[in-house]
VOPAGU-2260 file (C-alpha; in pm, 1 decimal, decimal comma):
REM VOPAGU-2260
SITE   aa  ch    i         X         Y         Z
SITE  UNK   A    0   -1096,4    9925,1   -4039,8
SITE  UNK   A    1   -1016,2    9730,3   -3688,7
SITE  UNK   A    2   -1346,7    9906,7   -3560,0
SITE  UNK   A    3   -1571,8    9800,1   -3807,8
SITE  UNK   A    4   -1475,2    9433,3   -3807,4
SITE  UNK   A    5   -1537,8    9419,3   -3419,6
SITE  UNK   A    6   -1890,8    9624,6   -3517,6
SITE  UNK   A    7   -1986,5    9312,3   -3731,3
SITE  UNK   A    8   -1801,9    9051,9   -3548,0
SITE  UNK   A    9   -2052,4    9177,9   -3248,8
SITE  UNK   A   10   -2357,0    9146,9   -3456,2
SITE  UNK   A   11   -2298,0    8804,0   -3609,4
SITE  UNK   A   12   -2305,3    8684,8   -3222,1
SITE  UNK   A   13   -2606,0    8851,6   -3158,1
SITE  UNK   A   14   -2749,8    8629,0   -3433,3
SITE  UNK   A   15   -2641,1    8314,8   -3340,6
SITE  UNK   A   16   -2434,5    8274,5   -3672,4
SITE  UNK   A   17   -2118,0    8256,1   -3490,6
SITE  UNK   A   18   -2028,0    7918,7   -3283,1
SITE  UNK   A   19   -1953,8    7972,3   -2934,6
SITE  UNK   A   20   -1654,0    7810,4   -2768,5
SITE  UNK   A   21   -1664,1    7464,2   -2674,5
SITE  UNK   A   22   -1700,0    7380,8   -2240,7
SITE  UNK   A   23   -1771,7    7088,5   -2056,2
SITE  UNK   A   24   -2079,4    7184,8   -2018,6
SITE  UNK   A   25   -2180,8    7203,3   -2395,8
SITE  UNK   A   26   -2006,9    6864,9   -2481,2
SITE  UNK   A   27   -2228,3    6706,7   -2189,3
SITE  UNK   A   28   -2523,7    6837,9   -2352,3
SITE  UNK   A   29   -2428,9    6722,3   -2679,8
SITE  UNK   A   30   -2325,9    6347,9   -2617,5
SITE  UNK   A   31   -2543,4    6363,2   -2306,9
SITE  UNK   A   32   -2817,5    6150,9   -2527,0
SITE  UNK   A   33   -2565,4    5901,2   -2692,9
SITE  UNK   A   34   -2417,4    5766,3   -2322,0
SITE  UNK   A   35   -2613,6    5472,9   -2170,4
SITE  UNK   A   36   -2532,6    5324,5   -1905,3
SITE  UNK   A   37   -2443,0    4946,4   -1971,8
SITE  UNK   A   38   -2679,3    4692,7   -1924,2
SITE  UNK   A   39   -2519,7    4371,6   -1679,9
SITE  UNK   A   40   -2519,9    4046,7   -1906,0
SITE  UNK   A   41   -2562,9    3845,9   -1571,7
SITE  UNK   A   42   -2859,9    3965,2   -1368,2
SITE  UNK   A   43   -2819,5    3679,1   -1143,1
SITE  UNK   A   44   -2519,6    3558,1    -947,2
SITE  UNK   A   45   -2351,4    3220,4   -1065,4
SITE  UNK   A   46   -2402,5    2932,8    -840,2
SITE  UNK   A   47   -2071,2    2869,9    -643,0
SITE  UNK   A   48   -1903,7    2549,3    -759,9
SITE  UNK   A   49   -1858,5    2269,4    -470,0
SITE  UNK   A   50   -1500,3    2175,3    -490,7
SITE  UNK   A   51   -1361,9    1911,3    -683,9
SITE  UNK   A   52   -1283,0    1665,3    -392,2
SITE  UNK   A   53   -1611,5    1600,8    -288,3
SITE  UNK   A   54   -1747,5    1479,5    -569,9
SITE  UNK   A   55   -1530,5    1128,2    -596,2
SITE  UNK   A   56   -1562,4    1125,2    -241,8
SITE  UNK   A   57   -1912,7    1094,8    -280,8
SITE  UNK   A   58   -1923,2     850,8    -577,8
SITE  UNK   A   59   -1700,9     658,4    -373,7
SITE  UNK   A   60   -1925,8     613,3    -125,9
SITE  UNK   A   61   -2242,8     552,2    -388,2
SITE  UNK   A   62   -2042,0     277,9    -560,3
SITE  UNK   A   63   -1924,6     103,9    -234,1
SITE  UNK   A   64   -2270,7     117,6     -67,5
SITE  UNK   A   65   -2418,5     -23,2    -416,8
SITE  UNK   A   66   -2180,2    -276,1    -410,3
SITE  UNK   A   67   -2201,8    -351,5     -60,9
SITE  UNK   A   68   -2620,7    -380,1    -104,8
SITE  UNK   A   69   -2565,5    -594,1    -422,9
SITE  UNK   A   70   -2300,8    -865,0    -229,2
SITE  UNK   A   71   -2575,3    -830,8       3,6
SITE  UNK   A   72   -2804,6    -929,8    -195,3
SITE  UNK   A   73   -2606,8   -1226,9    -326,3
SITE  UNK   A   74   -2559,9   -1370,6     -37,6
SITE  UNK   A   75   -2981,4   -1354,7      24,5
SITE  UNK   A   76   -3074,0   -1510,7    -231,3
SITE  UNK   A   77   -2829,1   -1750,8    -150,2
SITE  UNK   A   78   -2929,6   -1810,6     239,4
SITE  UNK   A   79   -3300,4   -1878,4      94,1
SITE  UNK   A   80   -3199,7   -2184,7    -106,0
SITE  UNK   A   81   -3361,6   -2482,5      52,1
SITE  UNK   A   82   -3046,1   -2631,2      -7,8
SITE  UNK   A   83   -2842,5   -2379,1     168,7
SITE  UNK   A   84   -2754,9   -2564,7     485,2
SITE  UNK   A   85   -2626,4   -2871,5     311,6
SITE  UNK   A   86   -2442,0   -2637,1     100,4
SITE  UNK   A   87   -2291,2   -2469,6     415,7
SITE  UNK   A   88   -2259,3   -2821,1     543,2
SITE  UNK   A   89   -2062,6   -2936,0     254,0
SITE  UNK   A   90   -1787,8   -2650,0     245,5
SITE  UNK   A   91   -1725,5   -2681,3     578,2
SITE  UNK   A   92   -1704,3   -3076,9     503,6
SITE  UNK   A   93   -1440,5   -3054,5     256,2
SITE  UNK   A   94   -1248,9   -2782,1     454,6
SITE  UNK   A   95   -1224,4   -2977,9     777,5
SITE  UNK   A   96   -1127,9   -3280,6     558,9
SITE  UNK   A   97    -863,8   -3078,0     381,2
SITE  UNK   A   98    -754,5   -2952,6     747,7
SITE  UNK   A   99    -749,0   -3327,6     879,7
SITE  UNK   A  100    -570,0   -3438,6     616,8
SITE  UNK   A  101    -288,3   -3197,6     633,8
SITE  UNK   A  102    -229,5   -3202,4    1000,9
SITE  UNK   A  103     138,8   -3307,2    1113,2
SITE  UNK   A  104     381,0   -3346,7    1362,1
SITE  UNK   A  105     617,5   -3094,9    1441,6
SITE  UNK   A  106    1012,2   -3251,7    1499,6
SITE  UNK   A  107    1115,4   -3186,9    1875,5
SITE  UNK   A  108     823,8   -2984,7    2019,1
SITE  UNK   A  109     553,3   -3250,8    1907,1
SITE  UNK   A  110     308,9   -3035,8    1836,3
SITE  UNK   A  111      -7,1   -3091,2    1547,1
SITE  UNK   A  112      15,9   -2844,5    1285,7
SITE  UNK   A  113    -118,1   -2767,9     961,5
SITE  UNK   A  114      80,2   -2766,6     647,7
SITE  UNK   A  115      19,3   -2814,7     302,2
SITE  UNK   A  116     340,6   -2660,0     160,1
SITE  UNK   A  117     608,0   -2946,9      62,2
SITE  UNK   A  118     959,2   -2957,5      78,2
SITE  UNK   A  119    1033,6   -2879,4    -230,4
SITE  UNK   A  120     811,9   -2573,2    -269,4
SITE  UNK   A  121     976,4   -2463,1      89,2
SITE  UNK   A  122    1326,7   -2509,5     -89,5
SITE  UNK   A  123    1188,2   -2295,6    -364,1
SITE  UNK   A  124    1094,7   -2004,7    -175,4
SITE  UNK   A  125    1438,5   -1988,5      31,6
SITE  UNK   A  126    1628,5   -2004,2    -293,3
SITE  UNK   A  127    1376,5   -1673,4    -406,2
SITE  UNK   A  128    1441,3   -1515,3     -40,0
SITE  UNK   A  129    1816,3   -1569,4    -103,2
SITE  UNK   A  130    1835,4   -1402,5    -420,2
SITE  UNK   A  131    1645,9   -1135,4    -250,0
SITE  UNK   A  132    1840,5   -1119,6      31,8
SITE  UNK   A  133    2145,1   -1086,2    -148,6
SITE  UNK   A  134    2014,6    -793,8    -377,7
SITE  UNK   A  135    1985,8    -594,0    -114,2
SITE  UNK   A  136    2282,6    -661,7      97,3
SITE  UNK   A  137    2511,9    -832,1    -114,8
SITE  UNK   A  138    2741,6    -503,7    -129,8
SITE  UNK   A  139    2748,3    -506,9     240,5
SITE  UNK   A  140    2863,8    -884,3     281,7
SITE  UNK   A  141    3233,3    -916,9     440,9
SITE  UNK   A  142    3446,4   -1158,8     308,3
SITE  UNK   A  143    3472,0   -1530,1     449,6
SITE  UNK   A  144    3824,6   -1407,6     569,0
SITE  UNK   A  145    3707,7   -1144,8     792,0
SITE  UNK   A  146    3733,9   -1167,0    1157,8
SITE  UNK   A  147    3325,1   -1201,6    1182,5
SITE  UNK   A  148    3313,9   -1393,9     915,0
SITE  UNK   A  149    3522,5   -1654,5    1080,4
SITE  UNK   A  150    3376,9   -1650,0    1423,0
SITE  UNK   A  151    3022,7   -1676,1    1256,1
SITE  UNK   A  152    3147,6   -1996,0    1069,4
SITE  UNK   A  153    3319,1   -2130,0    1386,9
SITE  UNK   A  154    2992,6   -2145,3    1552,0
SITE  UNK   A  155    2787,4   -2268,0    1276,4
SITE  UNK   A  156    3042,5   -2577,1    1253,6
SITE  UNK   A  157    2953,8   -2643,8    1603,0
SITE  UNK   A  158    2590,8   -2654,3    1557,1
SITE  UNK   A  159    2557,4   -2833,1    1224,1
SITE  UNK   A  160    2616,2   -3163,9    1415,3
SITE  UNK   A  161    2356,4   -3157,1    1627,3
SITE  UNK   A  162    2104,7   -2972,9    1383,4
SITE  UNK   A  163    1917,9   -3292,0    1201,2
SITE  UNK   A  164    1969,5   -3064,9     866,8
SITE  UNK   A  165    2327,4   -3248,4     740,0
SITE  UNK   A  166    2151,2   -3251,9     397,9
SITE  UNK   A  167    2181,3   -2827,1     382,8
SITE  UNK   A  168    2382,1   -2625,1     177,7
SITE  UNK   A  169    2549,2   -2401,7     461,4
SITE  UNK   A  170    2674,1   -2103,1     374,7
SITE  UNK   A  171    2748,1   -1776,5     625,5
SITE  UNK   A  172    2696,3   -1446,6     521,1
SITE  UNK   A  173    2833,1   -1114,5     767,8
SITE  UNK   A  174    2631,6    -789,2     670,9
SITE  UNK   A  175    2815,7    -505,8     752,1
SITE  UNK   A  176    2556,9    -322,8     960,6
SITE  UNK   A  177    2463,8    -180,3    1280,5
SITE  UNK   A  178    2118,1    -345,7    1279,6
SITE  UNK   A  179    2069,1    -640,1    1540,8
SITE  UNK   A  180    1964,6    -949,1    1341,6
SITE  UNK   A  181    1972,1   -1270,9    1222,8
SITE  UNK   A  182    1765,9   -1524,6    1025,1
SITE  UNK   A  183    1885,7   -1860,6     855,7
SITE  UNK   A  184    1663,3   -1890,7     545,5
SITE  UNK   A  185    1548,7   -2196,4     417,8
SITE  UNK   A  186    1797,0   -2419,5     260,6
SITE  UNK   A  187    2086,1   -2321,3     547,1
SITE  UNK   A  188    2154,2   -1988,0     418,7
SITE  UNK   A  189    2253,8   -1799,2     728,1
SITE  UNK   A  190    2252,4   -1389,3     713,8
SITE  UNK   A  191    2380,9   -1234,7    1040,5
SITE  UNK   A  192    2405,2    -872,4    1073,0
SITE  UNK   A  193    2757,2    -705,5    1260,6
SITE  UNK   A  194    2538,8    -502,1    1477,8
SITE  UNK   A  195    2431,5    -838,3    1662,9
SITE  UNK   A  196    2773,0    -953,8    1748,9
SITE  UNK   A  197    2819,7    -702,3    1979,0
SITE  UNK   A  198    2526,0    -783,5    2187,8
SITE  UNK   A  199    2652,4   -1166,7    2190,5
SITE  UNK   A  200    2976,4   -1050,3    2349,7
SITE  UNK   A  201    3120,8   -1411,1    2240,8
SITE  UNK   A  202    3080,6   -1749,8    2111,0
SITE  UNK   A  203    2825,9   -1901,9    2339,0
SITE  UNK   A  204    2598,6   -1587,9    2269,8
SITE  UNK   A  205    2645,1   -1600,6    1890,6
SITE  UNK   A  206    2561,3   -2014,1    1936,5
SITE  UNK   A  207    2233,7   -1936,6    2098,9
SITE  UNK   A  208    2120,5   -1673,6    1839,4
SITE  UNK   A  209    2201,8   -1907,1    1556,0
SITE  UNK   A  210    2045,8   -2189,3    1763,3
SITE  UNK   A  211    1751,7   -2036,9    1788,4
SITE  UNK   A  212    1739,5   -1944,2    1398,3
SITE  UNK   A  213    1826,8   -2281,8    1278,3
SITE  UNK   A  214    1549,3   -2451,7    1489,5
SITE  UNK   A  215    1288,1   -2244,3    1269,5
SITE  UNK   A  216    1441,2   -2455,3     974,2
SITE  UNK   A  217    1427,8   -2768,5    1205,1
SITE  UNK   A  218    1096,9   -2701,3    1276,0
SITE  UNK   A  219     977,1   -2576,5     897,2
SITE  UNK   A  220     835,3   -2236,5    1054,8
SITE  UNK   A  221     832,1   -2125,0     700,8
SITE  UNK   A  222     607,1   -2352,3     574,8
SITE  UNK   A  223     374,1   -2342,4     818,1
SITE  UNK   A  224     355,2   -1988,0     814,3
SITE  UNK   A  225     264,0   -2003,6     458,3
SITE  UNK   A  226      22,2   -2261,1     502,6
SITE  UNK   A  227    -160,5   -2043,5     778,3
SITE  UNK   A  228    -167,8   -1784,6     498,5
SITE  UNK   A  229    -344,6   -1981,7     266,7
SITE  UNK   A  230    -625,6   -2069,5     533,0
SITE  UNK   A  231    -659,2   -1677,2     593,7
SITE  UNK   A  232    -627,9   -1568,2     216,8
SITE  UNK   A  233    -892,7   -1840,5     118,9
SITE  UNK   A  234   -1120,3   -1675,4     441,7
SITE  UNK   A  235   -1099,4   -1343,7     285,2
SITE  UNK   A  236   -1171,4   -1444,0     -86,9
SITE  UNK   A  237   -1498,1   -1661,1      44,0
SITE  UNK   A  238   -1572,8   -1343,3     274,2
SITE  UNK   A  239   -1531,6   -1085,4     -51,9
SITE  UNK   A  240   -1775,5   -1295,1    -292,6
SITE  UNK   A  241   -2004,5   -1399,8     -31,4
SITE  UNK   A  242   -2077,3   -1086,1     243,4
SITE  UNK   A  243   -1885,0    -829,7     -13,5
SITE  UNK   A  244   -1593,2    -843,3     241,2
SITE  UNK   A  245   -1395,0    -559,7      63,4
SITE  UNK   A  246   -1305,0    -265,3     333,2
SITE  UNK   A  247    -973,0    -335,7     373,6
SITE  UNK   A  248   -1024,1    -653,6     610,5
SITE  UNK   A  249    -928,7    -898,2     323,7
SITE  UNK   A  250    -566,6    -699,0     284,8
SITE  UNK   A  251    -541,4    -656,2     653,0
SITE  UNK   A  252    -564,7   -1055,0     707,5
SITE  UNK   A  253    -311,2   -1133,5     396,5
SITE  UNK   A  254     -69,3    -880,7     565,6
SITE  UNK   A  255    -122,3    -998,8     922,1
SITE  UNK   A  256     -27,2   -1344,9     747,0
């Protein structure tokens, strides 16, 4: 029986009729036609990106040049007005009158000076500078009972006399701090800092620190300072709108103020 089977086993081979055993081989044959290779969906490399900070840097420098060219511009059309020298004329007519007009004397020194800042707007701006002031060292102050609080006021009543200011409100503050300073704002507010008093190694050096301070008040430093500012923050707005001033010079002069 077993040799018979294997007899027609044998001869259905022979004929084809019986499947052979799958290899690598056949199955690479067989799926050989149905594998392509893929096609690339970009044939062409992507054009590297610039990076992102050069582009405002650039459109800052398109928009400054264009506004630059267009104050330019401006200021042209302007300079070819047949009327542009008595224009020029004029301005500088009214500013030297304004300058004239404003000139003082300075108490002690003598000296001109420009100032168009009154009293009363200088009283303003110490009482703002005093509430400044105060925010930002009033948890530092040490009371009027304090050692360097007293000497402080000891000195100042020697120096009130012969001040000119009997009208100010005096009043002595003592920061508790290692800094070296002093100032008397404006109104005879006067803010000295601990660190100082070591340096004045007494009374008489304390009286010619606060000597010093109050004659800024004598002499209204304050206001003149502010008054210079206005001369240099009017120079930079006529600069901006006429010549397109605007790199930073306009700021610069405020600050320098």
């Amino acid at each position: 029986m077993q040799s018979t089977q294997r007899a027609i086993w044998k001869a259905l081979s022979n004929t084809g009729a019986v499947p052979r055993p799958l290899t690598n081989a056949s199955l690479h044959g067989a799926f050989a036609g149905m594998m392509r290779k893929p096609e690339l969906i970009f044939r062409t490399p992507l054009p590297r990106a610039r990076g992102f900070h050069q582009t405002p840097s650039a459109a800052r420098q398109a928009f400054n040049y264009q506004r630059f060219n267009a104050s330019r511009n401006i200021f042209q059309r302007w300079a070819a007005r047949p009327t542009f020298y008595y224009e020029i004329g004029g301005i500088g007519a009214v500013g030297g009158g304004v300058y004239i007009a404003n000139l003082e004397e300075v108490p002690v020194s003598h000296r001109r000076r420009f100032n168009v800042v009154s009293p009363a707007t200088e009283a303003e701006t110490g009482k703002q500078m005093y509430q400044q002031t105060m925010q930002e060292f009033g948890n530092r102050l040490l009371p009027p009972s304090h050692p360097k609080s007293r000497m402080v006021q000891r000195v100042l009543n020697r120096l009130i006399p012969h001040s000119g200011l009997d009208g100010e409100e005096w009043e002595v503050h003592v920061i508790e701090d290692p800094m070296k300073n002093a100032f008397v704002i404006p109104g005879g507010k006067v803010f000295v800092f601990s660190g100082i008093l070591d340096v004045c190694k007494g009374d008489d050096g304390l009286a010619a620190v606060l000597g010093h301070e109050i004659a800024h008040n004598v002499a209204h430093h304050a206001a003149e300072r502010m008054s210079s500012s206005f001369i240099l923050m009017g120079i930079a707005l006529i600069g901006s709108a006429i010549i397109g001033l605007d790199f930073g010079f306009g700021r610069m002069i405020i600050d320098f103020a």
